[in-house]
N, C-alpha and C positions, 0 to 999 in steps of 0.2 A: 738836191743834185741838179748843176745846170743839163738843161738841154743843151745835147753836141749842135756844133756852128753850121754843119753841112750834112746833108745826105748820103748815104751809103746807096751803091748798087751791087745789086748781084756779079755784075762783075767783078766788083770790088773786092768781096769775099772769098771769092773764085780764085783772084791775085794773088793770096797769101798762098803760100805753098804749106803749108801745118795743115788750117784750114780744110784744104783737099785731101789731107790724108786723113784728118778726124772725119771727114766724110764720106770718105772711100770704105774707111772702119765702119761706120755708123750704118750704110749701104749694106755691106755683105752680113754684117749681125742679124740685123734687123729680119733680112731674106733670108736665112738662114734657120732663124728662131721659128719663124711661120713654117717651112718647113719640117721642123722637128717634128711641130705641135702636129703637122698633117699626118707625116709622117710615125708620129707614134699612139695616134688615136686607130690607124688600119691596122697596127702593129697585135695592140691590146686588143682588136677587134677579132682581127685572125684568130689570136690565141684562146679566147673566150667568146665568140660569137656573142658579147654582149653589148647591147648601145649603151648600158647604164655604168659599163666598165668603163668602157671606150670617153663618153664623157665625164666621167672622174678624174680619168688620167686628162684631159686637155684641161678642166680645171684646176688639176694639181700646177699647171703650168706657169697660173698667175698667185697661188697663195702664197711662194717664197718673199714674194717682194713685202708682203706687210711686214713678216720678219725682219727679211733684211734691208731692207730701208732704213728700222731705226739704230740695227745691231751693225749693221758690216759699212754702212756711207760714210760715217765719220773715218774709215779706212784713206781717204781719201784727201783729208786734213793732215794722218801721222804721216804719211810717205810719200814720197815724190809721185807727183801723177801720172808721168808716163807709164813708171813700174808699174802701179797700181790695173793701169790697160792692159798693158803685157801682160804682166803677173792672171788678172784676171781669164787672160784669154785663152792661155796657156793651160791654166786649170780644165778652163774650159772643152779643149782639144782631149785634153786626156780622158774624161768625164764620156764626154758624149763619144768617143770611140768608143770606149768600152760597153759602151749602151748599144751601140752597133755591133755585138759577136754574137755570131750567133748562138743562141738557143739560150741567152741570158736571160735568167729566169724573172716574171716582170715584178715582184717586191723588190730587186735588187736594183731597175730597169727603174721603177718608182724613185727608189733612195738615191740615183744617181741624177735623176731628174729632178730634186728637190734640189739637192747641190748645184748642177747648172746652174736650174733660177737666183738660187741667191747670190751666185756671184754677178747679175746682173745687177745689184744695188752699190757695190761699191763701183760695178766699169761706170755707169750710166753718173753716177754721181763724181767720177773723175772725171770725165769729160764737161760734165757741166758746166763743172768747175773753174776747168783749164780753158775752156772757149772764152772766157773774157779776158785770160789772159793772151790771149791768139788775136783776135780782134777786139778793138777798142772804139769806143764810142759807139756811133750809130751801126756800123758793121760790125757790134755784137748784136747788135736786133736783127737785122739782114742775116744775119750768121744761122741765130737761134729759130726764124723761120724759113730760112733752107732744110736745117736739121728738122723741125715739126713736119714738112711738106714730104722729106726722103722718107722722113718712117710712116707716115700714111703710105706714101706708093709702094714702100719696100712691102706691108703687109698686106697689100691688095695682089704686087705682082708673086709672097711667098704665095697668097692661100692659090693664086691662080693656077700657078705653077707646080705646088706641090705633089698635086693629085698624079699631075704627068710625069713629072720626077721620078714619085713613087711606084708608077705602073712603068715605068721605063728599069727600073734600078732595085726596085724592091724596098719596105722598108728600112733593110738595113744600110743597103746603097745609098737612100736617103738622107738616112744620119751619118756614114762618113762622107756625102756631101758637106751636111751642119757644120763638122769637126774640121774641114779645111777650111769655111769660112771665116771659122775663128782664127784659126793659121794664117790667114792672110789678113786676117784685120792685126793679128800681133805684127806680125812683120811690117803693116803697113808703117801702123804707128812706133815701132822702134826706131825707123829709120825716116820718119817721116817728123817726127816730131822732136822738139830738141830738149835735154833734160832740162827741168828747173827744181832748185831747192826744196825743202816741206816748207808748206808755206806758213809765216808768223811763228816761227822759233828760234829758240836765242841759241846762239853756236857758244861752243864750250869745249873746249880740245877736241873741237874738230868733230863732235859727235850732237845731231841737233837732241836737243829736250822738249817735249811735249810732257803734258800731265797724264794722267793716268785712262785708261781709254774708259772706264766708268763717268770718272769725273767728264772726260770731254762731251758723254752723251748724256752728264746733265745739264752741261753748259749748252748745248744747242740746244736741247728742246726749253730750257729757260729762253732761250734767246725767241725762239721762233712763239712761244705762247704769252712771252711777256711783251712783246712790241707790239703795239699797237695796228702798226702799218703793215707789221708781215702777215700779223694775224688774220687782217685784213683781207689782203691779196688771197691767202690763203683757201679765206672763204669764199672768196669770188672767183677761184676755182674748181672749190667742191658742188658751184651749181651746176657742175657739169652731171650731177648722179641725178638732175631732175631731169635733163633732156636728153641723156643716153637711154631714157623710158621708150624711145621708137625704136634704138635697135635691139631692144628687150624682148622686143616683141611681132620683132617685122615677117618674122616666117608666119604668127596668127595674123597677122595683120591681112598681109598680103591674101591669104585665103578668103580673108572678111570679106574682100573686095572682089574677090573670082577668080586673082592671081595666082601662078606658080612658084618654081621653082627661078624663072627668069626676075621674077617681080620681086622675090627678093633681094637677089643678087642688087637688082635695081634700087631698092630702097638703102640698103646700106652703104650702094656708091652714090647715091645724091648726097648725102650727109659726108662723107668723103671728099668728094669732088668740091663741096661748096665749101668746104674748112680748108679745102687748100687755096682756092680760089681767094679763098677773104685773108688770107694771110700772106699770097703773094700781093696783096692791094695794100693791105696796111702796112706792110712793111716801108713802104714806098709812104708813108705820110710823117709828117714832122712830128719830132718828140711832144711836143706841149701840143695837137691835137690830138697826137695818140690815146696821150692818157687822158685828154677831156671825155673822149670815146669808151675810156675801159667801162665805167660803168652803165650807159644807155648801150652797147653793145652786148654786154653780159644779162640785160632784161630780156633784147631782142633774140638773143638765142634760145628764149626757153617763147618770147609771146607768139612765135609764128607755128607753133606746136598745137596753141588754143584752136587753131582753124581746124582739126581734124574731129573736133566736135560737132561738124558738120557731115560727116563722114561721105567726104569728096572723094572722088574716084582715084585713081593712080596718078594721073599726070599732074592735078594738083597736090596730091600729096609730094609728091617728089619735090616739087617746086616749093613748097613748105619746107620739107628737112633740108633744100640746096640751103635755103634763107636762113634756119638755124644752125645751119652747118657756117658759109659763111660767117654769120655773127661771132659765132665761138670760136674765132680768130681770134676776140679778146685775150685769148687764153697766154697771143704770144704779148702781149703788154705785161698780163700779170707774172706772167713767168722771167721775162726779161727785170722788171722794176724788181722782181724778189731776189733774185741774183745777185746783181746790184748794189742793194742795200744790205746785206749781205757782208760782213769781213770775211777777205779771204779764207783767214786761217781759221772761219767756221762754215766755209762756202758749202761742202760737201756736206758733213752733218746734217747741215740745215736743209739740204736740198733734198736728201733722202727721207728725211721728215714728212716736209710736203708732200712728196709723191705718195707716200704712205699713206697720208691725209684723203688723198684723190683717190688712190686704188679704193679704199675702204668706202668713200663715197658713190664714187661708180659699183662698186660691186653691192653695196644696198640698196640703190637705184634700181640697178639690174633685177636682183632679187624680189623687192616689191614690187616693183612692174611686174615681173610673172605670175606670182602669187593673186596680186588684183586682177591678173587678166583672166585667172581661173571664174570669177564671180561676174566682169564686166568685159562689154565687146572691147577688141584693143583701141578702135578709134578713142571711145573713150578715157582707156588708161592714159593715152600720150597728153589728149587734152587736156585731163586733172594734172595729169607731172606736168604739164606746160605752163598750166595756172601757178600750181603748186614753185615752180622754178621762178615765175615771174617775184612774187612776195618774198623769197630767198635771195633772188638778184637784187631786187630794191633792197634789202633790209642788207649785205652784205654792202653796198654800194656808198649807203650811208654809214656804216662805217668806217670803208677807206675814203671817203671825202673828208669826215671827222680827222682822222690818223693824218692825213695828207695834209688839213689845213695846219693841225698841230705842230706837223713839220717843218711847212712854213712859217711858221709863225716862229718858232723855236730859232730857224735860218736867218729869219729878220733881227730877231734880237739879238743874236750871236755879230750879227754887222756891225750891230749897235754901241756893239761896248769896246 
């Protein structure tokens, strides 16, 4: 693929008018969702005076997507994608109202909450989709680290917010908050956004044909495990489950150190604050040093973790996860080149894929971070997963160099003949 002629700026992105509205959607969801999740962990709390209930239910929050990631994203291939927002959103309104009546009983409150989530893997994955087709060239890179930077802040200003929401409006106020979010993320993009066809199918009086939605979900996961390159990319996203090991564990952490309540808050927005930082920078660099960067950046995310081996106080630790927070900007290269490479007409499947890839890797991160930090102080769980992330980012690295040379090389001989 050549490198675009010119640079995109944030302005730039900002000028499309689509653009703004998949943004304005992507905005209020996102704020929306963190709310839910606040909102219905006091909910189950109330009702059971249990913390072990209470966080069951916020992790039920995140297990739909391993499902539907690989089951509902190819949704996103068969049907036009504006519907597919709509449609999803809409679902979505009805779901989480009803989740909001009172005295609904919480198994039922559970099972409507599993629904939500899943229909987050076909919106998320139609949108993916449809941003390249919305901006082109360098202003889908610009595009797709706006969209990474909105949903860090949107889930910092839901979790901020929630609390007050919820002591303001009650949890169920909270959730018909949730349910007109989605309301106006549909409406944004019905009318914000303009139809286009399903994409990569053949017309035939008038009515498109796609293969069979099995068959199509083993045509992408063929695509995504046989290529070389995506496989690649892919992996050099899952080393994100070695250095999410800090915020695994940043409430022990913070204690190790003498810290509170504040010092957590604190350790989870350096990591924050520096991945949005490092993404509004690289956005801003040229395609062919970008990608020279993807893999010595995907090292540096997990080597500045090794420093807490030393078991430095607060303000250097912060200054540590800002640096691997930064680094793991990588993430918008590899997520942008996988796109990309990408045919349309399997853009969504395949993106749903991936993300499935990631959840599953961060959430075993997650998990063995905590379990290790039963046996060892957290300083040093972060250290070993920083070591541990280093040897996965190299070895991940070296084989999208391999995949990528192969590519070119394949590109030069293609000129050749």
């Amino acid at each position: 693929m050549a490198a675009p002629r010119g640079q995109a700026t944030f302005a730039d992105v900002f000028a499309v008018a689509e653009f703004r509205a998949l943004f304005l959607a992507q905005l209020v969801s996102v704020a929306g969702d963190q709310l839910a999740r606040v909102a219905l962990s006091i909910l189950v709390f109330e009702r059971t005076a249990s913390a072990g209930w209470a966080a069951a239910t916020y992790a039920l929050t995140f297990l739909p997507d391993l499902l539907g990631g690989p089951l509902l994203s190819g949704l996103a291939d068969r049907f036009p994608r504006r519907r597919v927002l709509v449609c999803a959103d809409l679902a979505r309104v009805v779901l989480v109202g009803a989740m909001a009546v009172p005295g609904m009983s919480l198994p039922l409150v559970a099972a409507l909450l599993v629904c939500v989530q899943m229909l987050n893997s076909p919106w998320g994955a139609a949108r993916a989709a449809l941003l390249p087709q919305v901006l082109a060239g360098e202003r889908f890179v610009v595009g797709t680290a706006v969209f990474s930077m909105v949903t860090q802040t949107a889930q910092v200003l839901g979790f901020a917010l929630g609390g007050l929401i919820v002591a303001w409006l009650g949890p169920g106020g909270a959730l018909a908050v949730d349910a007109a979010t989605f309301a106006v993320s549909a409406v944004v993009v019905r009318f914000g956004v303009r139809s286009r066809p399903v994409p990569g199918c053949a017309e035939s009086s008038g009515s498109p044909k796609k293969p069979g939605w099995a068959r199509e979900l083993r045509a992408g996961t063929a695509l995504v495990v046989c290529d070389r390159e995506l496989r690649a990319l892919v992996a050099l996203a899952c080393v994100s489950g070695f250095y999410i090991a800090g915020e695994a564990v940043a409430a022990p952490y913070a204690a190790a150190i003498g810290g509170g309540a504040a010092s957590v808050g604190l350790l989870f927005a350096s990591y924050a604050v520096g991945n949005v930082t490092g993404m509004a920078l690289l956005a801003r660099v040229p395609h062919a040093q970008r990608t020279q960067l993807l893999r010595p950046l995907a090292v540096l995310a997990c080597a500045p973790l090794m420093g807490c081996a030393l078991n430095p106080g607060l303000g250097v630790t912060l200054a540590l996860w800002f640096c691997s927070g930064a680094a793991g900007a990588y993430n918008l290269t590899a997520s942008t080149l996988f796109v990309q490479a990408v045919p349309d007409a399997r853009r969504g499947q395949a993106f749903g894929l991936a993300v499935t890839a990631l959840r599953v890797a961060q959430g075993t991160g997650v998990v063995l971070a905590g379990i290790t930090a039963e046996h060892l102080p957290p300083h040093q769980v972060v250290a070993i997963a920083g070591a541990l992330g280093v040897l996965a980012a190299i070895g991940a690295g070296l084989s999208w160099n391999k995949a990528n040379s192969a590519s070119r090389g394949l590109a030069r001989a293609s000129d050749m003949i």
